[in-house]
Residue, then its C-alpha position, 0 to 999 in steps of 0.5 A: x694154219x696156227x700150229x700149237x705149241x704148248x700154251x701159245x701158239x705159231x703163226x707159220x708151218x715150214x717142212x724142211x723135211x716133211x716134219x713140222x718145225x716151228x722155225x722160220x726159213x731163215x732160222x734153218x738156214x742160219x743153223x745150218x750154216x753155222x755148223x759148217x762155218x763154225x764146224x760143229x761135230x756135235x748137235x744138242x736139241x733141247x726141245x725136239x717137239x714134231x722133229x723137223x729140226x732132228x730130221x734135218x741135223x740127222x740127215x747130215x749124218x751119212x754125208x758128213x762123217x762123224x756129225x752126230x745129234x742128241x735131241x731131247x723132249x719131255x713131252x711124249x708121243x709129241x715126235x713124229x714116229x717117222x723121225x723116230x723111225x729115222x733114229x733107229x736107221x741112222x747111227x749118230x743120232x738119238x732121241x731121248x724122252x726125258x727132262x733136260x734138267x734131270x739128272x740122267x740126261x744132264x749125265x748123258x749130254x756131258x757124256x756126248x759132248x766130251x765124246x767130240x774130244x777136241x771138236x766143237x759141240x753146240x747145244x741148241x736150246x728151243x724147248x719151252x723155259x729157253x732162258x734156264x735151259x741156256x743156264x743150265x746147259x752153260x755149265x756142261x758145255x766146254x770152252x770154245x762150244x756153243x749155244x744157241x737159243x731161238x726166239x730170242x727178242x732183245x726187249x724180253x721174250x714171252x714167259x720162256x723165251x730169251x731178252x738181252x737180260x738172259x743174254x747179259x747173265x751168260x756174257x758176264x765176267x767173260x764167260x760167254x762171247x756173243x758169237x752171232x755173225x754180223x748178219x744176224x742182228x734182228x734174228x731169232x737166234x742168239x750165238x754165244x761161243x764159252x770163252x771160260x770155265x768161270 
């Protein structure tokens, strides 16, 4: 089964939860093992799209105390109402439907990452323009917070998705280190941690 994704498509379904995500097995479990390894406290989504990555990052919430989760989409009725049922449920968590370019959610995601005080925050950028979500969400996130961004593809994504070119920009002047472990060379995930406020 092809599931749709805004003009393209994805060619597999995973269920880590029982709410579509358009990641692969491996990604889940690269993205949950570097919040423990890295101990990240704070979860941005840019793209929520059915919820099953949310779904995931939000059931943390009751076994791992002071884990907290934003997600935001621009497209509504594209969350399942079960995992914005499960928002309601769990404090920690939220789900915004909204541009992450805007004003008041560029507001909101500052205010969540500087509400981790001295705990690293990590800005997980997946929605359909990934390259200017990684730009822009670059400047909220502080030193030694994180960015990770999907379907990154050395040689250049397709029209949304990250190439070494993007990767290059955030890496320029120290600004960015890239913090993939040495196990993550072919991956969909690209890891960078600030190093400067440049």
């Amino acid at each position: 089964m092809t599931i749709k994704v805004g003009k393209g498509s994805c060619p597999f379904e995973n269920y880590p939860l029982g709410i579509v995500t358009a990641t692969t097995w491996l990604d889940v479990a690269n993205l949950v093992t570097l919040i423990r390894t890295h101990a990240i406290r704070a979860v941005i989504e840019i793209g929520v799209y059915k919820g099953g990555i949310a779904a995931m990052l939000m059931s943390r919430i009751p076994f791992d105390g002071g884990f907290r989760y934003l997600g935001v989409e621009i497209l509504e009725g594209c969350v399942e109402a079960s995992v914005l049922a499960q928002v309601d449920r769990i404090g920690g968590a939220e789900i915004i439907i909204d541009d992450c370019f805007g004003e008041d959610f560029t507001e909101m995601a500052s205010d969540f990452i500087n509400a981790t005080g001295k705990e690293k925050a990590m800005v997980f950028c997946d929605g359909v323009d990934k390259p200017r979500e990684m730009n822009h969400f670059a400047d909220i996130i502080r030193q030694g917070d994180y960015l990770l961004t999907h379907d990154y593809l050395p040689e250049g994504g397709s029209p949304g998705n990250p190439g070494w070119a993007d990767i290059e920009i955030l890496l320029a002047n120290g600004r960015f280190e890239d913090a993939r472990p040495e196990h993550w060379p072919d991956q969909s995930l690209f890891l960078l941690r600030k190093m400067a406020k440049i």
